[in-house]
Backbone atoms as SQL, in Angstrom:
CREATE TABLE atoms (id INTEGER PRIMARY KEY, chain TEXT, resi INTEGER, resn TEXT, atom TEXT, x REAL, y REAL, z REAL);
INSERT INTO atoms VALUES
  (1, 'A', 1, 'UNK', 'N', -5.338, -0.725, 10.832),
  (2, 'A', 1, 'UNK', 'CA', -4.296, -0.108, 11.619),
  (3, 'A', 1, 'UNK', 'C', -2.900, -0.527, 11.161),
  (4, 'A', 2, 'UNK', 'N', -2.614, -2.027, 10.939),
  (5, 'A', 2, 'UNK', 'CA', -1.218, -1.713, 10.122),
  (6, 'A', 2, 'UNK', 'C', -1.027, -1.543, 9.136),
  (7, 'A', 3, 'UNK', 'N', -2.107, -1.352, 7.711),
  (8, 'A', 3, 'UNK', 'CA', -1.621, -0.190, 6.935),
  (9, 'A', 3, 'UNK', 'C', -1.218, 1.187, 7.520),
  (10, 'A', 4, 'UNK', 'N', -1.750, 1.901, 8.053),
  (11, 'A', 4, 'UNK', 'CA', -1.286, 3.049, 8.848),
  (12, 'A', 4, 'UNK', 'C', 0.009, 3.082, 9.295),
  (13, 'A', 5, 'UNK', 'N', 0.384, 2.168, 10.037),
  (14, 'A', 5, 'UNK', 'CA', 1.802, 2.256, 11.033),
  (15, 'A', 5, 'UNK', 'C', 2.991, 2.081, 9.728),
  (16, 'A', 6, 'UNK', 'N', 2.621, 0.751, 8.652),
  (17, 'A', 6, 'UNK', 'CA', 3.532, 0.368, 7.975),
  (18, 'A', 6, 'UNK', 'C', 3.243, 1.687, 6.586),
  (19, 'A', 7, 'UNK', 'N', 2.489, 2.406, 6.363),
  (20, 'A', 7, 'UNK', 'CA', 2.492, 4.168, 5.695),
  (21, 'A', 7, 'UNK', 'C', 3.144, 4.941, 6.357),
  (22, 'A', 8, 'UNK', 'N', 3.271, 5.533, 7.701),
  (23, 'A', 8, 'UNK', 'CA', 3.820, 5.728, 8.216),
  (24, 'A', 8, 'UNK', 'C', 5.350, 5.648, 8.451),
  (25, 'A', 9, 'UNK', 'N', 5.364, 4.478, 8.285),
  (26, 'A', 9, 'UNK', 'CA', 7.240, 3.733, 8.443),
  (27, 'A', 9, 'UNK', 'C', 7.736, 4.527, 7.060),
  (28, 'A', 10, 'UNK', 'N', 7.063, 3.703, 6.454),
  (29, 'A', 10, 'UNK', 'CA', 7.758, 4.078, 4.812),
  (30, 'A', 10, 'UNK', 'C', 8.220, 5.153, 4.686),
  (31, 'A', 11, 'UNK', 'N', 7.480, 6.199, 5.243),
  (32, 'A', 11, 'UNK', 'CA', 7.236, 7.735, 4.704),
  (33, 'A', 11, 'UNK', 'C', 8.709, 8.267, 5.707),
  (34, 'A', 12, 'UNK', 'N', 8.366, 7.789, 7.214),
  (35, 'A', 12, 'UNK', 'CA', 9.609, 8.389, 7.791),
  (36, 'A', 12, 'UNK', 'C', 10.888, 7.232, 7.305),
  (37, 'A', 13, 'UNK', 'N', 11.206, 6.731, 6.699),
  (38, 'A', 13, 'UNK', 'CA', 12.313, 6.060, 6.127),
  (39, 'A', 13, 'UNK', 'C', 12.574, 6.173, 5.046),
  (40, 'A', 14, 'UNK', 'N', 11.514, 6.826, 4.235),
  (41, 'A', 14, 'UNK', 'CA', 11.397, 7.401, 2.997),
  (42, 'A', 14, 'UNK', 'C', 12.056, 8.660, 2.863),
  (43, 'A', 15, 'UNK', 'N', 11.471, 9.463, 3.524),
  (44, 'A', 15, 'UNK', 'CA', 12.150, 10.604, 3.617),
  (45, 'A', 15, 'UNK', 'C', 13.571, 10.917, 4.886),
  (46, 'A', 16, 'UNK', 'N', 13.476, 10.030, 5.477),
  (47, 'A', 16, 'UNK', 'CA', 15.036, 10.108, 6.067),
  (48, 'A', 16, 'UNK', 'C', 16.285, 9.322, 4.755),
  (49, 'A', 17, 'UNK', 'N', 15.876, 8.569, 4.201),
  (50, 'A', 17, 'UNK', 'CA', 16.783, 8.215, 3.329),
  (51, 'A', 17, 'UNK', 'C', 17.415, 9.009, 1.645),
  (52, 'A', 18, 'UNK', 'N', 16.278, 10.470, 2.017),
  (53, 'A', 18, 'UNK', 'CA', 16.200, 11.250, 0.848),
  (54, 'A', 18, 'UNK', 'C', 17.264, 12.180, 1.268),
  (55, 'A', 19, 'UNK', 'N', 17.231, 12.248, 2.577),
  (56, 'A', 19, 'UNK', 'CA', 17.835, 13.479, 3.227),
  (57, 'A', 19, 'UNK', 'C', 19.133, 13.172, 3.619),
  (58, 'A', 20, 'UNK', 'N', 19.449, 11.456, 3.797),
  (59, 'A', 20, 'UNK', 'CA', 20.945, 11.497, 3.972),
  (60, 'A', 20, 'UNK', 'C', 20.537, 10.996, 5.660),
  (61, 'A', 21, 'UNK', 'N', 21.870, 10.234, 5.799),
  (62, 'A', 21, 'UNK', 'CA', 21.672, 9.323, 7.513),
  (63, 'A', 21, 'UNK', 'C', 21.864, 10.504, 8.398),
  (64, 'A', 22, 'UNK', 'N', 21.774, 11.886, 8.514),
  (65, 'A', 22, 'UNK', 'CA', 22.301, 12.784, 9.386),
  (66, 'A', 22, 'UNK', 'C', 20.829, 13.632, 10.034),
  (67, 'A', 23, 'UNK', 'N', 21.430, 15.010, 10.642),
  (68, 'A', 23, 'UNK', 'CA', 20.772, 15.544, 10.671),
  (69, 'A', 23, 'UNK', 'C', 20.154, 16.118, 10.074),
  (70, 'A', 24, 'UNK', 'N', 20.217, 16.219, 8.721),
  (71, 'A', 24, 'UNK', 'CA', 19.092, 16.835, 7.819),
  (72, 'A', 24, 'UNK', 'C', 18.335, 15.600, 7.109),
  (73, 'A', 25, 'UNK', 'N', 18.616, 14.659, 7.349),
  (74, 'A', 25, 'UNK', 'CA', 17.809, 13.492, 6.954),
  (75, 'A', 25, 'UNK', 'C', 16.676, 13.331, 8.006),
  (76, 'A', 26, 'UNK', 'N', 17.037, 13.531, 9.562),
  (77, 'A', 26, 'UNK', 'CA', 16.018, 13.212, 10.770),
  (78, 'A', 26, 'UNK', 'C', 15.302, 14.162, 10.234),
  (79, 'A', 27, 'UNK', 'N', 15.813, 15.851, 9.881),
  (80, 'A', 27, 'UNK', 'CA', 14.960, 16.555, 9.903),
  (81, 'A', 27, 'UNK', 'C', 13.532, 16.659, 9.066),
  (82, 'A', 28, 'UNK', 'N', 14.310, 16.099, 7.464),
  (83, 'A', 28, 'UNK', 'CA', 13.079, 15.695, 6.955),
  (84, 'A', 28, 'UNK', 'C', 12.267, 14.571, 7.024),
  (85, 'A', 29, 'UNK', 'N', 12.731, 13.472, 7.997),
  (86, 'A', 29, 'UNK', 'CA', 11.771, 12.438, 8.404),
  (87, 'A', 29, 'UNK', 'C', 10.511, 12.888, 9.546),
  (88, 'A', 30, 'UNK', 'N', 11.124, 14.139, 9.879),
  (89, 'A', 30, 'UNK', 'CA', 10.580, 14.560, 11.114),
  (90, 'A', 30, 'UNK', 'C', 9.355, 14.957, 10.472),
  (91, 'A', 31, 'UNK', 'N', 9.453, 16.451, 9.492),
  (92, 'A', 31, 'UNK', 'CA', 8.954, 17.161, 8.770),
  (93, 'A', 31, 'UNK', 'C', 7.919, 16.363, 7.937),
  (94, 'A', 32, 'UNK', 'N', 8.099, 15.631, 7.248),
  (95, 'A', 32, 'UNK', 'CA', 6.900, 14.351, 6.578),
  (96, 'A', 32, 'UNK', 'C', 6.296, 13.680, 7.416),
  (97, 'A', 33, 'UNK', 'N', 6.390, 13.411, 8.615),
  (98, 'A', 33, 'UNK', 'CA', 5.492, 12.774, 10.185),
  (99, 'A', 33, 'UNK', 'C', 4.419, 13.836, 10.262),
  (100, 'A', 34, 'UNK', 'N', 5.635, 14.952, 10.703),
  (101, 'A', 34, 'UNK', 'CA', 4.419, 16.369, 11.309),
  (102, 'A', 34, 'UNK', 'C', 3.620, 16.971, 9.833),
  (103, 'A', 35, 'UNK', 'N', 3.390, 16.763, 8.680),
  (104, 'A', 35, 'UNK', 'CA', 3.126, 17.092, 7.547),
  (105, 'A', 35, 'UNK', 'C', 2.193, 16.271, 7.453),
  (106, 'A', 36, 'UNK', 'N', 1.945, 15.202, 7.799),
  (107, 'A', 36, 'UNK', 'CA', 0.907, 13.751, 7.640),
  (108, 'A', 36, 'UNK', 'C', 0.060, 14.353, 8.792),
  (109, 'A', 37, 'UNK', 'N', 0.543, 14.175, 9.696),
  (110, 'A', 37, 'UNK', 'CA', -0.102, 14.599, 11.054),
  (111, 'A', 37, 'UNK', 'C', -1.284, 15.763, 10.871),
  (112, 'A', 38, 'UNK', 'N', -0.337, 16.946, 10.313),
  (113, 'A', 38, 'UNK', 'CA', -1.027, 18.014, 10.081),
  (114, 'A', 38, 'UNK', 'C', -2.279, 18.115, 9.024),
  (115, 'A', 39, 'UNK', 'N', -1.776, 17.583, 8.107),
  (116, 'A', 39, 'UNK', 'CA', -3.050, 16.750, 7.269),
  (117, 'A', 39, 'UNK', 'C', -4.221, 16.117, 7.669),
  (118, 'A', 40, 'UNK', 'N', -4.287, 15.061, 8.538),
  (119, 'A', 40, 'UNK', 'CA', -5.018, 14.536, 8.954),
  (120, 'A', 40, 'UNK', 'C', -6.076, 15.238, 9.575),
  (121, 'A', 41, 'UNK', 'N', -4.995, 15.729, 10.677),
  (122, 'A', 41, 'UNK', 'CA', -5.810, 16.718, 11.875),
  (123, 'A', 41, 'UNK', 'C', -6.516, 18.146, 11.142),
  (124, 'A', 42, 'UNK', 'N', -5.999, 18.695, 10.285),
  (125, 'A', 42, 'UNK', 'CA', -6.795, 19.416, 9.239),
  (126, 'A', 42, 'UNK', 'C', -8.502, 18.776, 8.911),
  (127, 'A', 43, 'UNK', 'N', -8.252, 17.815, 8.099),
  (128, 'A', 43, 'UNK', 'CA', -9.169, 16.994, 7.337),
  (129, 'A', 43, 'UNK', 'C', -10.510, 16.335, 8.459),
  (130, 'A', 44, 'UNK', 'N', -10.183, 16.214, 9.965),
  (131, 'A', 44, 'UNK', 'CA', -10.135, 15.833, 11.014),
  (132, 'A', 44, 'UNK', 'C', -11.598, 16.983, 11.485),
  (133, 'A', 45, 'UNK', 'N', -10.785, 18.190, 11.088),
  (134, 'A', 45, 'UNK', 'CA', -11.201, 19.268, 12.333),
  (135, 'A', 45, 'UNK', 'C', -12.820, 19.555, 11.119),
  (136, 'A', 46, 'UNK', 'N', -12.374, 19.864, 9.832),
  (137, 'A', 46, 'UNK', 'CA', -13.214, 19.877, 8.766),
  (138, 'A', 46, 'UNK', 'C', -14.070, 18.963, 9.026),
  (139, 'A', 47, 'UNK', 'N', -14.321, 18.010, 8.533),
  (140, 'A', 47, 'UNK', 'CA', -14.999, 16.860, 8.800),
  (141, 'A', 47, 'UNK', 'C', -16.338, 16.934, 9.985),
  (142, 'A', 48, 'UNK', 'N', -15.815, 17.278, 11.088),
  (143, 'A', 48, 'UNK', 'CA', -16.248, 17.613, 12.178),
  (144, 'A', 48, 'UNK', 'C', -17.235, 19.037, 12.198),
  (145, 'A', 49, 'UNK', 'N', -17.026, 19.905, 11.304),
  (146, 'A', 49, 'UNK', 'CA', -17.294, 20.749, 11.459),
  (147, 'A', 49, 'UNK', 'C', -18.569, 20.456, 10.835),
  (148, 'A', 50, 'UNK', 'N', -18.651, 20.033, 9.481),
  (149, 'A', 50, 'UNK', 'CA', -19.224, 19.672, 8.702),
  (150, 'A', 50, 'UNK', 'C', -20.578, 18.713, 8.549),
  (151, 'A', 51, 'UNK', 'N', -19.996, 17.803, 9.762),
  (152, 'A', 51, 'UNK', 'CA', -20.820, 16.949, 10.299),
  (153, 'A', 51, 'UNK', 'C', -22.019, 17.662, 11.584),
  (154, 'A', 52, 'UNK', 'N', -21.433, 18.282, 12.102),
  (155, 'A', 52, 'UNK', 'CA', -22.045, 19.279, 13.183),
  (156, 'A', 52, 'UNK', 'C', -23.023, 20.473, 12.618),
  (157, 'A', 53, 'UNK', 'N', -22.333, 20.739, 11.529),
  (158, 'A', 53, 'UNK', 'CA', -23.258, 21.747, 10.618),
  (159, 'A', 53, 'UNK', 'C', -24.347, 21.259, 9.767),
  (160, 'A', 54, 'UNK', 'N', -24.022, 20.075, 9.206),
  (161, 'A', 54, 'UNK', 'CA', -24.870, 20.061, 8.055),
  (162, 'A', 54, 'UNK', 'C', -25.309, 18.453, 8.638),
  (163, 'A', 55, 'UNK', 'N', -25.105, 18.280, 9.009),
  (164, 'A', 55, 'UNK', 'CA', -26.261, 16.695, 9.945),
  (165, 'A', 55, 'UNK', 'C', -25.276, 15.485, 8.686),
  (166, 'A', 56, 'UNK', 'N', -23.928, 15.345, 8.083),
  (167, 'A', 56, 'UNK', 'CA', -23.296, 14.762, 7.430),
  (168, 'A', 56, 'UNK', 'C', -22.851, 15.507, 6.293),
  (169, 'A', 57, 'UNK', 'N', -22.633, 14.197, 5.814),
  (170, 'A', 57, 'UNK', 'CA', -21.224, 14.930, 4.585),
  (171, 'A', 57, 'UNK', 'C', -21.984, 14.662, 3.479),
  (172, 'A', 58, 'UNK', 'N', -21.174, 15.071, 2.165),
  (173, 'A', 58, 'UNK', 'CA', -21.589, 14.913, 0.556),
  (174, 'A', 58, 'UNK', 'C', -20.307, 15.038, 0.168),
  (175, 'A', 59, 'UNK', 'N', -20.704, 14.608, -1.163),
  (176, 'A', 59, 'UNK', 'CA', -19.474, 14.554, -2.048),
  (177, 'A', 59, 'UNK', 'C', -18.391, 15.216, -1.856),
  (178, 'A', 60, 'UNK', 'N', -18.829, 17.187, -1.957),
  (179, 'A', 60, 'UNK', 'CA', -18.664, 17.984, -1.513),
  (180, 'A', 60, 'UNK', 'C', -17.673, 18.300, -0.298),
  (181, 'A', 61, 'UNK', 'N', -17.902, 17.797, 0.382),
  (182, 'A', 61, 'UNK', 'CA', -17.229, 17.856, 2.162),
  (183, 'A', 61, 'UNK', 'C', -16.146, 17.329, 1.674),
  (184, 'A', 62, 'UNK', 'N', -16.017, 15.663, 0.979),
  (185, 'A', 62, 'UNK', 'CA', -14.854, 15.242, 0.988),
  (186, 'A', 62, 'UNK', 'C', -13.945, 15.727, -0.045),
  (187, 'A', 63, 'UNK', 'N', -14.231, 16.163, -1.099),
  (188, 'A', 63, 'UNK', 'CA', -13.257, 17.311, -1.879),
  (189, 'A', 63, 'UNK', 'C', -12.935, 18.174, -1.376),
  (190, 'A', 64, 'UNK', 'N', -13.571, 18.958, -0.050),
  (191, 'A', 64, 'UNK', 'CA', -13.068, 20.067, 0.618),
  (192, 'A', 64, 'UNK', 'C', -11.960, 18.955, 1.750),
  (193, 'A', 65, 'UNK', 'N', -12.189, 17.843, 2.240),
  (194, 'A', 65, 'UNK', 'CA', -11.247, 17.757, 3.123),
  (195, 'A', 65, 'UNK', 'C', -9.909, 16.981, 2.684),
  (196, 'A', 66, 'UNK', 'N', -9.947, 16.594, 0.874),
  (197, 'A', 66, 'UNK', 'CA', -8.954, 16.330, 0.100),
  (198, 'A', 66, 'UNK', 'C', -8.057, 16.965, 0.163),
  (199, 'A', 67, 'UNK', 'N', -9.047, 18.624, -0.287),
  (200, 'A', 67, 'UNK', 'CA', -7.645, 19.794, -0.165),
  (201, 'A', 67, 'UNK', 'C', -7.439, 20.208, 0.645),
  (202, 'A', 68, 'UNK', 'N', -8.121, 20.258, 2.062),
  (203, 'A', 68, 'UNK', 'CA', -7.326, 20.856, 3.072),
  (204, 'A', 68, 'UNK', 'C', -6.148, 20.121, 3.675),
  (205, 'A', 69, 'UNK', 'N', -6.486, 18.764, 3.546),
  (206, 'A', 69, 'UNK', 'CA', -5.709, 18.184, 4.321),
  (207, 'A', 69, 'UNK', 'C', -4.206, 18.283, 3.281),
  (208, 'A', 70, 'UNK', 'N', -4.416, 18.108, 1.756),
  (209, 'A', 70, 'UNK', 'CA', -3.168, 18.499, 1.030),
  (210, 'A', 70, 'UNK', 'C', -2.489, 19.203, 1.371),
  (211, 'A', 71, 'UNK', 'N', -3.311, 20.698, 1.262),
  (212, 'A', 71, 'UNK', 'CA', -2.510, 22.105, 1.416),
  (213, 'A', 71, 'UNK', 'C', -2.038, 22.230, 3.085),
  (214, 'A', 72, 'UNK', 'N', -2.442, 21.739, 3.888),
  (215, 'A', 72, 'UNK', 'CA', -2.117, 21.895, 4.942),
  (216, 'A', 72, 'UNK', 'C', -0.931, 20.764, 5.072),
  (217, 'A', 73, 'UNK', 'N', -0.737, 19.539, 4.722),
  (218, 'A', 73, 'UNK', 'CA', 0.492, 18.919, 4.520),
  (219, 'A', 73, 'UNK', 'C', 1.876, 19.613, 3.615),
  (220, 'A', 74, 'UNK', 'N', 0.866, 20.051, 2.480),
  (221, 'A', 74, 'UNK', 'CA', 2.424, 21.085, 1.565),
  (222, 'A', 74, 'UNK', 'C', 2.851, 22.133, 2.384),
  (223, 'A', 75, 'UNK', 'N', 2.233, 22.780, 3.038),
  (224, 'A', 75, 'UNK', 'CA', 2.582, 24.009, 4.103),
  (225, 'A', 75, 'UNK', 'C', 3.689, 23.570, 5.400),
  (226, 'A', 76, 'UNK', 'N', 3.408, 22.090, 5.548),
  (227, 'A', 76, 'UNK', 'CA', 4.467, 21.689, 6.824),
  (228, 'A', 76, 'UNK', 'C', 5.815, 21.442, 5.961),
  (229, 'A', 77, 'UNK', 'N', 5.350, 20.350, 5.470),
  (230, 'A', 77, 'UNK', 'CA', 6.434, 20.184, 4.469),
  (231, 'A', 77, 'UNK', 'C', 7.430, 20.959, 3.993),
  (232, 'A', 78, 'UNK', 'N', 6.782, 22.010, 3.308),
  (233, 'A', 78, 'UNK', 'CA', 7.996, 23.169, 2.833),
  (234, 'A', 78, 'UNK', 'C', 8.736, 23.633, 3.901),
  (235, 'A', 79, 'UNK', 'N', 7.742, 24.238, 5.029),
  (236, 'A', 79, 'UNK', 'CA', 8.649, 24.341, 5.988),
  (237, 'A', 79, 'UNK', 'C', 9.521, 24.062, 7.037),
  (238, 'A', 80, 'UNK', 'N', 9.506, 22.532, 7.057),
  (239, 'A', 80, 'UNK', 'CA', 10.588, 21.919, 7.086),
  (240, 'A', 80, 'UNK', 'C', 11.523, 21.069, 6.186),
  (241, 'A', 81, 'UNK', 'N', 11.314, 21.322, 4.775),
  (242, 'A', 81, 'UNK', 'CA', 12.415, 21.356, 3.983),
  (243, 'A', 81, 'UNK', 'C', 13.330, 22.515, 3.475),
  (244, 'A', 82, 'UNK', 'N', 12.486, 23.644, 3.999),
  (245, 'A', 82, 'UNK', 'CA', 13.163, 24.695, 3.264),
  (246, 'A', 82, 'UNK', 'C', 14.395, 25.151, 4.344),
  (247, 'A', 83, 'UNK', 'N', 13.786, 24.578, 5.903),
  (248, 'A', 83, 'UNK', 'CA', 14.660, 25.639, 6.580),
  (249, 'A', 83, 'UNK', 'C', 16.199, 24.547, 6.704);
C-alpha cells in the first residue's frame, strides 16, 4: 500500500509540475489521477469478468487487461490534456 500512495503522489506532482503551479497544472494532475483510476477500474472490471467466465485467468487475460487498462488510461488522459 505505500508503494501505491507514494505512485500516486509522484504522478499527481509529476504531472502538476509539467503543467505549471496554476490551473492548467491542477488540471493535468487531476487528469493523470482520473487516467490511473480509469485504468485500474478497466483492468478491474476485465479481470472479473474473466474470472467469472472462465473459472481464472491465463497468460492471456493478463495481456488483455495490460491493454485495456493502457488504452483506457490514454483515452482519459488525452482528454484532459487536450481540452
Amino acid at each position: 500500500m505505500p508503494v501505491a500512495l507514494l505512485t500516486l503522489t509522484a504522478l499527481g506532482v509529476g504531472a502538476w509540475g509539467v503543467g505549471g503551479y496554476g490551473p492548467a497544472g491542477l488540471r493535468l494532475a487531476v487528469g493523470a489521477l482520473l487516467a490511473l483510476a480509469a485504468g485500474l477500474a478497466c483492468a478491474t472490471v476485465l479481470l472479473t469478468h474473466c474470472v467469472r467466465r472462465f473459472g481464472g485467468i491465463t497468460g492471456d487475460v493478463l495481456g488483455a487487461m495490460v491493454e485495456t487498462a493502457t488504452t483506457a488510461a490514454l483515452v482519459v488522459w488525452v482528454l484532459f490534456a487536450a481540452s
